[in-house]
C-alpha positions as a printed NumPy array, in Angstrom:
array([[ 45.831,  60.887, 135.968],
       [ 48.11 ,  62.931, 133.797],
       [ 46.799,  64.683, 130.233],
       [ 49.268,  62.427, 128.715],
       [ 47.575,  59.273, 130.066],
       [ 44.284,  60.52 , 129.421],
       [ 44.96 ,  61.074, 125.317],
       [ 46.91 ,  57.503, 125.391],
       [ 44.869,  55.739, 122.762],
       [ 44.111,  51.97 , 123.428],
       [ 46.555,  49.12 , 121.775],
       [ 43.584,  47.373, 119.752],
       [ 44.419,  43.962, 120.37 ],
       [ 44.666,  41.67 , 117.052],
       [ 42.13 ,  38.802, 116.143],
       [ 44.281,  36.365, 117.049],
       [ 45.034,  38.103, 120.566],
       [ 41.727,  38.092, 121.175],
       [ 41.062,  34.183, 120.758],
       [ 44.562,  33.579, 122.774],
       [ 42.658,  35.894, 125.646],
       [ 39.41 ,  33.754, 125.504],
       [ 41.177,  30.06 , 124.634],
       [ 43.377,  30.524, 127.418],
       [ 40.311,  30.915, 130.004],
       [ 37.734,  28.722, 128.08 ],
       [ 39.927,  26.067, 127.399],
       [ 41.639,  22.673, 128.728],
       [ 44.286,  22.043, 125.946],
       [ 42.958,  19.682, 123.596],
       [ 40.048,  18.205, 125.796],
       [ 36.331,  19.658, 125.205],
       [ 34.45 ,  21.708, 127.932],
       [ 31.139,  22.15 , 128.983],
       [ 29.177,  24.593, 131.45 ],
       [ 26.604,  22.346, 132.864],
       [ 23.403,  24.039, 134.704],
       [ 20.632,  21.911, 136.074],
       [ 16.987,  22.673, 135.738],
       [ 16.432,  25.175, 138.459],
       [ 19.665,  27.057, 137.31 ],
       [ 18.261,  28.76 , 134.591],
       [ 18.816,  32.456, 136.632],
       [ 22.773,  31.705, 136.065],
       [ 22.712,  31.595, 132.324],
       [ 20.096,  34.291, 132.659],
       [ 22.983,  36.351, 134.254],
       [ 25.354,  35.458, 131.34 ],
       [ 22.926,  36.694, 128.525],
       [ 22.149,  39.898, 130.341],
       [ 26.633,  40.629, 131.051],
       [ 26.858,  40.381, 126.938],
       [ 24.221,  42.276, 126.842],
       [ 25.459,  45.053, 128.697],
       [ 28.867,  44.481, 127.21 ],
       [ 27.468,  45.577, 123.718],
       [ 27.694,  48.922, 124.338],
       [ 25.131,  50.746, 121.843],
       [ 23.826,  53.349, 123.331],
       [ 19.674,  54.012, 122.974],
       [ 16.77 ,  51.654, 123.426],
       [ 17.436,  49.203, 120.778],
       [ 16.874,  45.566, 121.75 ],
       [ 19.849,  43.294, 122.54 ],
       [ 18.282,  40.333, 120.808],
       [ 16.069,  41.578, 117.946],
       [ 14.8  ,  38.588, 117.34 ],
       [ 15.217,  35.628, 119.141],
       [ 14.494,  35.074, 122.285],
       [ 18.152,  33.748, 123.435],
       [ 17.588,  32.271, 126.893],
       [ 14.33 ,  29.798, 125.717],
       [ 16.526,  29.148, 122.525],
       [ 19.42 ,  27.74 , 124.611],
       [ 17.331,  26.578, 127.383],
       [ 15.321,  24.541, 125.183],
       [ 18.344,  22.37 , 124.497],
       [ 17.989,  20.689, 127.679],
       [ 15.619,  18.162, 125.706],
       [ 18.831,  16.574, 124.676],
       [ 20.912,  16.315, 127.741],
       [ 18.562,  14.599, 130.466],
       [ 17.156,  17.849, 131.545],
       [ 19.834,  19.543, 132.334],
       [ 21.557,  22.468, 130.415],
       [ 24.986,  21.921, 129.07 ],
       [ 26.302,  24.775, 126.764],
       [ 30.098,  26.391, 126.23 ],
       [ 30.505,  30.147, 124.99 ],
       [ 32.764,  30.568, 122.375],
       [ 33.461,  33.925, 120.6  ],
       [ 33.642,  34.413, 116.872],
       [ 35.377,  37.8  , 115.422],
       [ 34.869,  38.824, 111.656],
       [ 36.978,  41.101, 109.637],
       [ 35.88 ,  42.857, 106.875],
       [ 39.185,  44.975, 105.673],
       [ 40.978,  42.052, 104.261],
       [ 40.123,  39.66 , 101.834],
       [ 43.329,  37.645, 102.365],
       [ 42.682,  34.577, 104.729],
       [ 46.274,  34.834, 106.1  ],
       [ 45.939,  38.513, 106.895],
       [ 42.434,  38.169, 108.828],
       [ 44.196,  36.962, 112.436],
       [ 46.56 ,  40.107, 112.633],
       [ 43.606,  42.299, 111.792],
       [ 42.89 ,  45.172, 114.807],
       [ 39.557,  45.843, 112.887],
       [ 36.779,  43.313, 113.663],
       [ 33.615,  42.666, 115.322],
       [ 33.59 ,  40.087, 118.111],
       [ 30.101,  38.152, 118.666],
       [ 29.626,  35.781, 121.116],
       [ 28.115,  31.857, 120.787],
       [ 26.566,  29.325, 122.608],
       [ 27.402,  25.459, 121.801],
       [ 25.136,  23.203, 122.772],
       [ 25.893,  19.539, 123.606],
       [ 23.281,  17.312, 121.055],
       [ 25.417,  13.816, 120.746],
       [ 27.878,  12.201, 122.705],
       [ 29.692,   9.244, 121.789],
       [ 29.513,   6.595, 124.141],
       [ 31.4  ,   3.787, 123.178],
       [ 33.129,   1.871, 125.745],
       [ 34.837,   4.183, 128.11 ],
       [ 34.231,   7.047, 125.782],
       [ 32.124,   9.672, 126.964],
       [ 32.72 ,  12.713, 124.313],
       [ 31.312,  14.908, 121.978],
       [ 34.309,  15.914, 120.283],
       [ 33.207,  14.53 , 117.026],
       [ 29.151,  14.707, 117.27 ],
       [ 26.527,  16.419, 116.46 ],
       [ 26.151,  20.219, 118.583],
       [ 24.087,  22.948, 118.1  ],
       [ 24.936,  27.051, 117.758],
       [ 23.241,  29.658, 119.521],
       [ 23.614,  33.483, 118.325],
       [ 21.685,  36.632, 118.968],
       [ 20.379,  35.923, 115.441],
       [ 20.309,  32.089, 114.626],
       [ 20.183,  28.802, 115.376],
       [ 21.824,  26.286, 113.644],
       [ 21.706,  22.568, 114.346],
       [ 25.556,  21.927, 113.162],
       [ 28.848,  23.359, 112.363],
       [ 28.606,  23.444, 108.226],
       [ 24.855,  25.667, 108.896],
       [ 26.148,  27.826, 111.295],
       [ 28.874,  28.596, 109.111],
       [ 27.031,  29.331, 105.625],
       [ 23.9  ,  30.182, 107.342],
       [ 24.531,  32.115, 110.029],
       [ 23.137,  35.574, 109.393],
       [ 26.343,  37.802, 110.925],
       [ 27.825,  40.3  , 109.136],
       [ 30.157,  39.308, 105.75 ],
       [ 33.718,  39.22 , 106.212],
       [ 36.24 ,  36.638, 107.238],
       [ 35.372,  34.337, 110.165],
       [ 37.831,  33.781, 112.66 ],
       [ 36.748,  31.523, 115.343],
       [ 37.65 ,  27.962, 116.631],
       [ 36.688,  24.789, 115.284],
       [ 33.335,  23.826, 115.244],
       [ 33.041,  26.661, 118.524],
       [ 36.058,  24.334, 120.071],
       [ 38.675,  25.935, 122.101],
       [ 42.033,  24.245, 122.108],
       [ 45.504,  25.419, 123.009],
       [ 48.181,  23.404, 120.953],
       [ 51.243,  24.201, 122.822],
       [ 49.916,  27.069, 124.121],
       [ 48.785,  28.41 , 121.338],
       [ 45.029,  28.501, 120.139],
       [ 43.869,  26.768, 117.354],
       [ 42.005,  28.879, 114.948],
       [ 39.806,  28.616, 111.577],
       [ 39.354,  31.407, 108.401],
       [ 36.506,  31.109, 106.867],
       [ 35.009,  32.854, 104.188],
       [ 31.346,  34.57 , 104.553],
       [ 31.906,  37.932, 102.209],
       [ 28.939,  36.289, 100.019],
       [ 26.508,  36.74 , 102.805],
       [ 23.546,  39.095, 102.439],
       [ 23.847,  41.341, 105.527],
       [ 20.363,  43.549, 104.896],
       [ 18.749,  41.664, 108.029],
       [ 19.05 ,  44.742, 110.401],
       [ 21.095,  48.027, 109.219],
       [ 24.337,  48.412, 110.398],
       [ 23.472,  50.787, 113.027],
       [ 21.385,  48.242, 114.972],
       [ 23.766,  45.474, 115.516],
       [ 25.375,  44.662, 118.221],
       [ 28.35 ,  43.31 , 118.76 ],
       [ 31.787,  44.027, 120.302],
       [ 34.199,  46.571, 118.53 ],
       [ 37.339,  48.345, 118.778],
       [ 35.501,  51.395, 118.992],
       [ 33.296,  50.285, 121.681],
       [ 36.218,  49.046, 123.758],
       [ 37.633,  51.83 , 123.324],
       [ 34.589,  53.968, 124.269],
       [ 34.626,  52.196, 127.705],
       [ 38.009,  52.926, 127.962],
       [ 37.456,  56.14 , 127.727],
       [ 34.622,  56.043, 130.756],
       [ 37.077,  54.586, 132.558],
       [ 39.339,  57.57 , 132.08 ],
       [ 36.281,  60.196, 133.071],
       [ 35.596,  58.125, 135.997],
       [ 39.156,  58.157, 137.429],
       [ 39.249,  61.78 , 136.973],
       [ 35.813,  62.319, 138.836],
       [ 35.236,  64.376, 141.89 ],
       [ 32.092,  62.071, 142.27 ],
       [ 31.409,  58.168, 142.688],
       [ 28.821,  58.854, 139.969],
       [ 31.145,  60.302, 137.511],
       [ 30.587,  63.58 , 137.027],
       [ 32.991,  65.527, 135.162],
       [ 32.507,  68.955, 133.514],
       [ 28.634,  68.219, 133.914],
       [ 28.877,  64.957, 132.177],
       [ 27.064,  61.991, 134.407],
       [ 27.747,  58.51 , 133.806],
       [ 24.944,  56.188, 134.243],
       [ 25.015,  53.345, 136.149],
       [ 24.616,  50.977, 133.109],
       [ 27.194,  53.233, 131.26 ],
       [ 29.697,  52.247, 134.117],
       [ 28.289,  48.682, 134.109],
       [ 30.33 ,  48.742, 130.453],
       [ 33.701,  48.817, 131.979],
       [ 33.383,  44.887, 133.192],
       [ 35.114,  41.726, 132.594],
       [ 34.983,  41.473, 129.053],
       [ 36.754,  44.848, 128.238],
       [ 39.106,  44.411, 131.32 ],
       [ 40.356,  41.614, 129.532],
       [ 41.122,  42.679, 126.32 ],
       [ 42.499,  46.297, 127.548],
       [ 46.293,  45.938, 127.523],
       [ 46.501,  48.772, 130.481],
       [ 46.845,  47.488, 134.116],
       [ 44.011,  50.55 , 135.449],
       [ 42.026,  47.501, 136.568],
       [ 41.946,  49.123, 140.283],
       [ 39.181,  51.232, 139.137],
       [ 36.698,  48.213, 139.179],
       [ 34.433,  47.764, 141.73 ],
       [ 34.644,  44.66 , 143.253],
       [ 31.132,  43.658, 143.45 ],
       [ 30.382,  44.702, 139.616],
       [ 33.431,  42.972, 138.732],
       [ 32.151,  40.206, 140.396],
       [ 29.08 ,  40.128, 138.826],
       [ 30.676,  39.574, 135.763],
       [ 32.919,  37.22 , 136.489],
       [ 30.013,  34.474, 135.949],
       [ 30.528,  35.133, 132.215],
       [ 33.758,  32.663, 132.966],
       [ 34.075,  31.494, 136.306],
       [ 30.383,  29.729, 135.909],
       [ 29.6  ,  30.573, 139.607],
       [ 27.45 ,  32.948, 141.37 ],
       [ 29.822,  33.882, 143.947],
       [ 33.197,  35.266, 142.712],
       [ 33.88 ,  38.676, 145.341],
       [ 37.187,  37.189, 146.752],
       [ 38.362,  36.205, 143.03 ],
       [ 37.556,  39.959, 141.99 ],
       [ 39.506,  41.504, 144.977],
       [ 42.313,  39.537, 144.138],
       [ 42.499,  40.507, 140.613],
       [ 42.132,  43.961, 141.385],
       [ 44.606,  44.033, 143.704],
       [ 46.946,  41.95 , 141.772],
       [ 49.095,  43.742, 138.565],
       [ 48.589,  40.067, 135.934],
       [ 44.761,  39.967, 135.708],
       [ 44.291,  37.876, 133.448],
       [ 46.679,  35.127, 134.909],
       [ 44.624,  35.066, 138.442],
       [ 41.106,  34.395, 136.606],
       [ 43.147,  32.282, 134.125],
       [ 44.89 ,  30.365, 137.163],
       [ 41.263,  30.378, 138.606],
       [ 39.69 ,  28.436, 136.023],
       [ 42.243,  25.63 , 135.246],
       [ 42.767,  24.756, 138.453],
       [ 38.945,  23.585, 138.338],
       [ 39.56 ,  21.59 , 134.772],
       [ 42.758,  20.496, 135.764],
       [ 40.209,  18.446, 139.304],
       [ 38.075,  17.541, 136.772],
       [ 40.75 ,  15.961, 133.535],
       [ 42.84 ,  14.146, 136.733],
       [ 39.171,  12.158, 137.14 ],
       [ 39.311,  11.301, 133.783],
       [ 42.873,   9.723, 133.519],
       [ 41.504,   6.139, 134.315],
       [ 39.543,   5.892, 131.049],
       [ 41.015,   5.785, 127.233],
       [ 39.835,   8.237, 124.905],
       [ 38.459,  11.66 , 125.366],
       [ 36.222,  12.154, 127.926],
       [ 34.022,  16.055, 128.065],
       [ 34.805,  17.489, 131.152],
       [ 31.775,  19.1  , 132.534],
       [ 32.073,  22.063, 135.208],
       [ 29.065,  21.812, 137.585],
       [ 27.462,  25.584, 138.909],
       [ 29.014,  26.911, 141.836],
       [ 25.913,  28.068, 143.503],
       [ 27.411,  28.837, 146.742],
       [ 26.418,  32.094, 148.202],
       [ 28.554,  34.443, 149.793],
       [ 29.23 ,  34.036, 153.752],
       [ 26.125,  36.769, 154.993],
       [ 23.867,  34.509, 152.447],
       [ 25.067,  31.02 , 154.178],
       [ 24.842,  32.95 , 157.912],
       [ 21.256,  33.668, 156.982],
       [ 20.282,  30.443, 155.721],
       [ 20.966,  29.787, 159.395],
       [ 19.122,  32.271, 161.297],
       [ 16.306,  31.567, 158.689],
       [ 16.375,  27.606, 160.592],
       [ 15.9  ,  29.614, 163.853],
       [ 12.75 ,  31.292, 165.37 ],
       [ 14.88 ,  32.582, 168.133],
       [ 18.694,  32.763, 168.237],
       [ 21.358,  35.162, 169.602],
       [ 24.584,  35.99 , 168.244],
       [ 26.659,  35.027, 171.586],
       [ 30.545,  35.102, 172.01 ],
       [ 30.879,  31.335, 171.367],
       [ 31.531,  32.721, 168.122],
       [ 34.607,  34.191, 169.012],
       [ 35.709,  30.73 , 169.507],
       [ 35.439,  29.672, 166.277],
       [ 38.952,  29.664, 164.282],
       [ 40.228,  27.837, 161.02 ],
       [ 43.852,  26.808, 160.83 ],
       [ 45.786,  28.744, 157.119],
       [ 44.78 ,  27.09 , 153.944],
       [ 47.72 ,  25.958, 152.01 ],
       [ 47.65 ,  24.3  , 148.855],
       [ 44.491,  22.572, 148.991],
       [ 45.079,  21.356, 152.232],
       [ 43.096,  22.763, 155.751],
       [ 44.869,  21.317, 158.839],
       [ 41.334,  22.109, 161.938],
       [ 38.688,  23.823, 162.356],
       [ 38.599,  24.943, 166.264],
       [ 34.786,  24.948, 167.001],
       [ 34.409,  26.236, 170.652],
       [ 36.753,  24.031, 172.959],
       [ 36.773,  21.013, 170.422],
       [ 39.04 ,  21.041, 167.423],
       [ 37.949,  19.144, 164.259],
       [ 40.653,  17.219, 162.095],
       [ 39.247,  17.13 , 158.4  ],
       [ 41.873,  14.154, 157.934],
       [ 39.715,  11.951, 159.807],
       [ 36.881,  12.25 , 156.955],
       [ 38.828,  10.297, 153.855],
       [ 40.701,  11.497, 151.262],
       [ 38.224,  11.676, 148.918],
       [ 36.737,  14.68 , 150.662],
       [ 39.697,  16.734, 150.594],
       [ 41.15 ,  15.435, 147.298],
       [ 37.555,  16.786, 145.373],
       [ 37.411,  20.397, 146.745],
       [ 37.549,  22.087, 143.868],
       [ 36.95 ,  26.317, 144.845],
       [ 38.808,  26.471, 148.44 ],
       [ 37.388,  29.637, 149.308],
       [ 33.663,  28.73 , 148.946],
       [ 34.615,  25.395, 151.062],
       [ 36.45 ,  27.666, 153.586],
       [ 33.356,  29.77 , 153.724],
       [ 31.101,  26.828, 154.464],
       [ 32.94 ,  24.964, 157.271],
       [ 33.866,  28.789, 158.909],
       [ 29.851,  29.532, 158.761],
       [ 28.909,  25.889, 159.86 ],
       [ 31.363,  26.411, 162.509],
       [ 29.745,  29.534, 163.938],
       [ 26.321,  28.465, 164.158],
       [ 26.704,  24.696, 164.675],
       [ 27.685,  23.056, 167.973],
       [ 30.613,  20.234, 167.222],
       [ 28.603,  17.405, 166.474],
       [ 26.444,  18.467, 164.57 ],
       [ 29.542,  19.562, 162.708],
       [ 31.002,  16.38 , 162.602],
       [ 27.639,  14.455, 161.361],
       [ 27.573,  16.757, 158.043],
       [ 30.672,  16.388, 157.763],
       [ 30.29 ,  12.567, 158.047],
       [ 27.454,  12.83 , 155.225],
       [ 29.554,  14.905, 153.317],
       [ 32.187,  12.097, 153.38 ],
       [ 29.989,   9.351, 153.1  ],
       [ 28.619,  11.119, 149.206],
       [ 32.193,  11.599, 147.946],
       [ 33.088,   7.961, 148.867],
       [ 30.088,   6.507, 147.708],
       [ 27.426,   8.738, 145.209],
       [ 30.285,  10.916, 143.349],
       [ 32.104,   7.965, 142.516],
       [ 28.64 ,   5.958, 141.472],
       [ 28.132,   8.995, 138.829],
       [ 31.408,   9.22 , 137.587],
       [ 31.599,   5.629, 136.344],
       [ 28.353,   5.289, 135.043],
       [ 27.852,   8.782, 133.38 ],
       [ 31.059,  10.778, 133.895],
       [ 29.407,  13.287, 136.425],
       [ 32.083,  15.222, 138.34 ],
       [ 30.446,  16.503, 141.565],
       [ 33.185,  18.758, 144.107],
       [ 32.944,  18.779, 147.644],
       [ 31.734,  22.158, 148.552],
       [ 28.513,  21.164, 146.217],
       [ 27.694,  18.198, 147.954],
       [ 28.217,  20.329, 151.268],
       [ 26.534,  22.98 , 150.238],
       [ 23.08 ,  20.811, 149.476],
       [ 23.277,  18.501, 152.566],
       [ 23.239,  21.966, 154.816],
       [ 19.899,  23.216, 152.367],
       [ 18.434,  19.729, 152.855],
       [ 19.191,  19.645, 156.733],
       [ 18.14 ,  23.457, 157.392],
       [ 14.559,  22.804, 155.206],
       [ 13.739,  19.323, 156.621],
       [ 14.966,  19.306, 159.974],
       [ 15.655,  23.617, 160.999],
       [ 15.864,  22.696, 164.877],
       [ 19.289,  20.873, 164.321],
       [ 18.025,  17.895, 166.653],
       [ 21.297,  15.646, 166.698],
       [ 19.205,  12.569, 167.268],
       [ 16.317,  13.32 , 164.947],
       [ 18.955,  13.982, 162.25 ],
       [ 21.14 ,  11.015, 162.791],
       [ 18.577,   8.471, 162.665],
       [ 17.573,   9.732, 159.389],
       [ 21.507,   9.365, 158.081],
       [ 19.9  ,   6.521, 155.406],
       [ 16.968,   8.821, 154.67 ],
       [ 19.491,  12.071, 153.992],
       [ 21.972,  10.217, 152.321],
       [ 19.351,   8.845, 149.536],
       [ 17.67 ,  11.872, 149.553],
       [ 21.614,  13.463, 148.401],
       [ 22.128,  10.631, 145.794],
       [ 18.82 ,  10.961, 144.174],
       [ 19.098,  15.165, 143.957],
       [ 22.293,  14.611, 142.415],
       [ 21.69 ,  11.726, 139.776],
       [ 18.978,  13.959, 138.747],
       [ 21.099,  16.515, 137.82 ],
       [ 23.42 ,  14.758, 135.615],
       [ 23.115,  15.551, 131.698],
       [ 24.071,  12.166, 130.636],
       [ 20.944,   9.3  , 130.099],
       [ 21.955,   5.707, 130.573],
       [ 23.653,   3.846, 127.533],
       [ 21.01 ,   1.723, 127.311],
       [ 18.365,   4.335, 126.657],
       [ 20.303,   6.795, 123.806],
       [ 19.438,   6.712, 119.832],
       [ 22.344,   6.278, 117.375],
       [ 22.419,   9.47 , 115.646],
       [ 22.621,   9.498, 111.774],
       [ 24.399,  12.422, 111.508],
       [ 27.337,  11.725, 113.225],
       [ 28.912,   8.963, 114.982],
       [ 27.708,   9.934, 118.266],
       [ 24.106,   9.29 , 120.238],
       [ 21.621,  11.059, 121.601],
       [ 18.335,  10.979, 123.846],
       [ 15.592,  13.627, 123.436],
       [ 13.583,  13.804, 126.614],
       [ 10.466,  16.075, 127.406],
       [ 11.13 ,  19.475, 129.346]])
C-alpha cells in the first residue's frame, strides 16, 4: 500500500448514513421483522452478544456489560413468546455536538449502541398477526425497559440527541429510512465514567481502520510491523460491523472464516463461509449481504400476501452446518464405512435462480420436480440446500434419497402450511431437511430402507410435533388482552 493510502483518513459516515447502512439490511420496507431462536438456540444469540462485544473496541479488561447480564435479560423474554426467543437488533446513535434536532442526522460525531427488541404483544385479530402497534420490550448493555416511552426517558445512555428508529422499528419509505430525534441532554450520565463505556465511535472505527492498514503492510499473518503485534482479538475488530460502515473497498483483507463468524450479527445463521467469500471477492459489499437478506424476507412477505393487514415476518435460525459438519453427521451414523469412488459419481446439475434441474446419485438421476412445488418454491438459502442434497447424495444410496426427500415433501405440503395458517410460522425447506436427516441419523443410524419406511407415520409426526414446538405464537384461544396496548399476550413458564 502506498504512504499516501496509508495517511488517507476515514470518511466518517453521518448519522443518518449509518441508519440507511443498518435499515437497508434489517429491514423489509414498512413490514416488522423478527429473529426468532427456539429454546435450544440460545448459543446463536450467545454468538451475537459476544460479535458486539468484540466490536466495542476498548482496549483493557473492562467488562462489556457492567452490569447486566445481557443474554439471561433477553433470554428471559421467551416467557412471552411460547418458549421461544424472538428479538430484532436495532442500533441507536447519540450526538452530543448539536443541540439542534435538524442538525443531529448529518452529525459525523456520535456514539452508536446497539438494542435488542423484544416481541411482548401481538395483535391477533382476525387475520392479523402483528406487533406493529403493541407492547415490546428494550434490551441495552445497561437497561431494560418494558416499552418505548421508558426506554426513551429512562434509558441510562449517554445525554445527547437520540437518533434511532421508531419504537427500535426499521422501515425504508421509498428507500429511505425512517428516523426519530429525540431529546435526552437532561439525562444524568454519572452511572460509569466516560472512560468505561462502550460503545461504537468514529474514533474506534477509525482505530480498526487503522489495524487494517498495519496488517496489509505486514511481513507476518500475525501482524507484525516495526515490532508492533496485533492480537488475535485486536484483528477480530476489523469484522462486519466496521466493514460496513468503512466507505473504502479494502474488504479483501478479511478472512473469510472471521468474516463469517460475524456475519450471524445479520444473516441470523450459523453458517455464512460462501456468503463471506463472495463479498470479499465482490467490489459492492454491502449490496451482496444486503441482496442476501431480502431475498429471505422477500420468501417470507410473498407467504403473507393472502391475509389483510400486517403480518410480522419471522426469520427462523439457519442452523445448517457447513458441508465437513453434515459429512460427519454421517460417518458419526456409521461404525464402519469407507470413502469409496461411488462418490465420484455423485454430480448436481447448475443452480439457477432458485431452480436445481437433478441430482445424479451413482447411475440413477433424481428429478426434484417430481417432489411438488411447494418444496422448491420454500427454499429459502440455496447454498445450504445445495449442500444438503450434494452431502445426502454422497453418503446415501438413491432410495434412501428419494424417501427423505419424500418426507421432506410430505412437511412442506402438509405441517408448514398447518403452521402458517394457524400461527403464521414460516418454516424453509432446507430446515425441515436439515431435521428429518438429524432425526433419521439419531433414531435409525443403519439407514435400513425398510425399517425407516414403515415408520414414515412415526417420522412424519415426530417432524410436525418438533416444529409446532418451536413456534413463538400460543393459540388465540389461550392469549390475555393486554391493557397497555391493543395487542395480547401469553406469559408461559421457562
Amino acid at each position: 500500500m502506498s504512504s499516501s493510502n496509508e495517511n488517507e483518513e476515514l470518511q466518517v459516515p453521518t448519522v443518518r448514513e449509518v441508519q440507511q447502512t443498518f435499515a437497508e439490511l434489517l429491514s423489509h420496507g414498512e413490514d416488522i421483522t423478527w429473529d426468532l431462536l427456539s429454546a435450544d438456540q440460545g448459543d446463536i444469540l450467545k454468538s451475537k452478544i459476544k460479535e458486539l462485544k468484540t466490536l466495542q473496541g476498548y482496549p483493557g479488561r473492562i467488562p462489556f456489560f457492567i452490569n447486566l447480564p445481557l443474554f439471561k435479560l433477553i433470554w428471559n423474554m421467551r416467557t412471552y413468546t411460547n418458549g421461544q426467543s424472538l428479538t430484532s437488533l436495532f442500533f441507536v446513535l447519540i450526538v452530543d455536538n448539536v443541540t439542534d434536532p435538524k442538525l443531529a442526522e448529518q452529525s459525523r460525531s456520535w456514539y452508536l449502541y446497539p438494542v435488542f427488541r423484544c416481541r411482548r404483544c401481538v395483535d391477533n385479530h382476525g387475520e392479523h398477526y402483528s406487533s406493529l402497534d403493541c407492547c415490546m420490550i428494550y434490551v441495552n448493555q445497561y437497561d431494560c425497559c418494558e416499552d418505548w416511552d421508558k426506554f426513551v426517558k429512562n434509558s441510562r445512555l449517554r445525554p445527547g440527541l437520540m437518533v434511532t428508529p421508531y419504537r427500535g422499528v426499521y422501515k425504508l419509505i421509498d428507500g429511505q429510512v425512517e428516523l426519530k430525534t429525540y431529546s435526552i441532554f437532561s439525562r444524568n450520565f454519572q452511572k460509569f465514567p466516560l472512560t468505561k463505556e462502550h460503545c461504537l465511535t468514529p474514533e474506534t472505527l477509525s482505530a480498526a481502520y487503522n489495524q487494517s492498514i498495519l496488517r496489509l503492510v505486514s511481513d507476518t499473518n500475525m501482524g507484525r510491523f516495526d515490532g508492533f503485534t496485533l492480537g488475535r482479538e485486536e484483528q477480530k475488530r476489523d469484522k462486519i460491523l466496521y466493514k460496513l460502515l468503512i466507505s473504502r473497498d479494502d474488504h479483501k483483507s478479511t478472512e473469510a472464516t472471521t468474516l463469517s463468524d460475524s456475519l450471524v450479527l445479520f444473516t441470523h445463521s450459523t453458517n455464512n463461509i460462501r456468503l463471506a467469500m463472495s463479498m470479499i471477492e465482490e467490489t459492492n459489499f454491502r449490496n451482496v449481504l444486503g441482496n442476501q437478506l431480502k431475498s429471505v424476507f422477500d420468501k417470507i412477505s410473498k407467504e403473507t400476501k393472502g391475509f389483510r393487514g400486517n403480518v410480522d415476518l419471522v426469520r427462523s435460525a439457519n442452523i445448517v452446518p457447513t458441508k465437513k459438519e453434515l459429512n460427519e453427521i454421517f460417518l458419526k451414523g456409521f461404525k464402519k464405512r469407507k470413502l469409496t469412488e461411488d462418490q465420484s459419481d455423485v454430480s448436481v446439475i447448475p443452480i439457477e435462480s432458485f431452480k436445481i434441474n437433478e441430482i445424479q446419485i451413482k447411475d440413477e438421476k433424481v428429478y426434484l420436480d417430481d417432489y411438488g412445488t411447494a418444496l422448491k418454491e420454500h427454499i429459502v438459502s440455496m447454498d445450504t440446500f445445495e449442500d444438503l442434497i450434494t452431502i445426502m447424495a454422497e453418503n446415501l444410496e438413491p432410495e434412501m434419497f428419494k424417501l427423505i426427500l419424500h418426507f421432506t415433501q410430505t412437511s412442506m405440503e402438509t405441517t408448514r402450511k398447518e403452521l402458517w395458517l394457524e400461527r403464521r410460522h414460516y418454516l424453509s425447506t432446507e430446515t425441515v431437511l436439515y431435521q428429518i436427516i438429524l432425526y433419521i441419523m439419531k433414531q435409525h443410524s443403519n439407514l435400513d430402507y425398510n425399517e425407516i419406511k414403515e415408520q414414515s407415520s412415526e417420522i412424519l409426526r415426530r417432524m410436525r410435533y418438533y416444529f409446532a414446538s418451536t413456534t413463538p405464537n400460543s393459540p388465540p384461544e389461550l392469549l390475555t388482552k393486554c391493557t397497555k396496548c391493543i395487542g395480547f399476550y401469553r406469559k408461559v413458564p421457562i
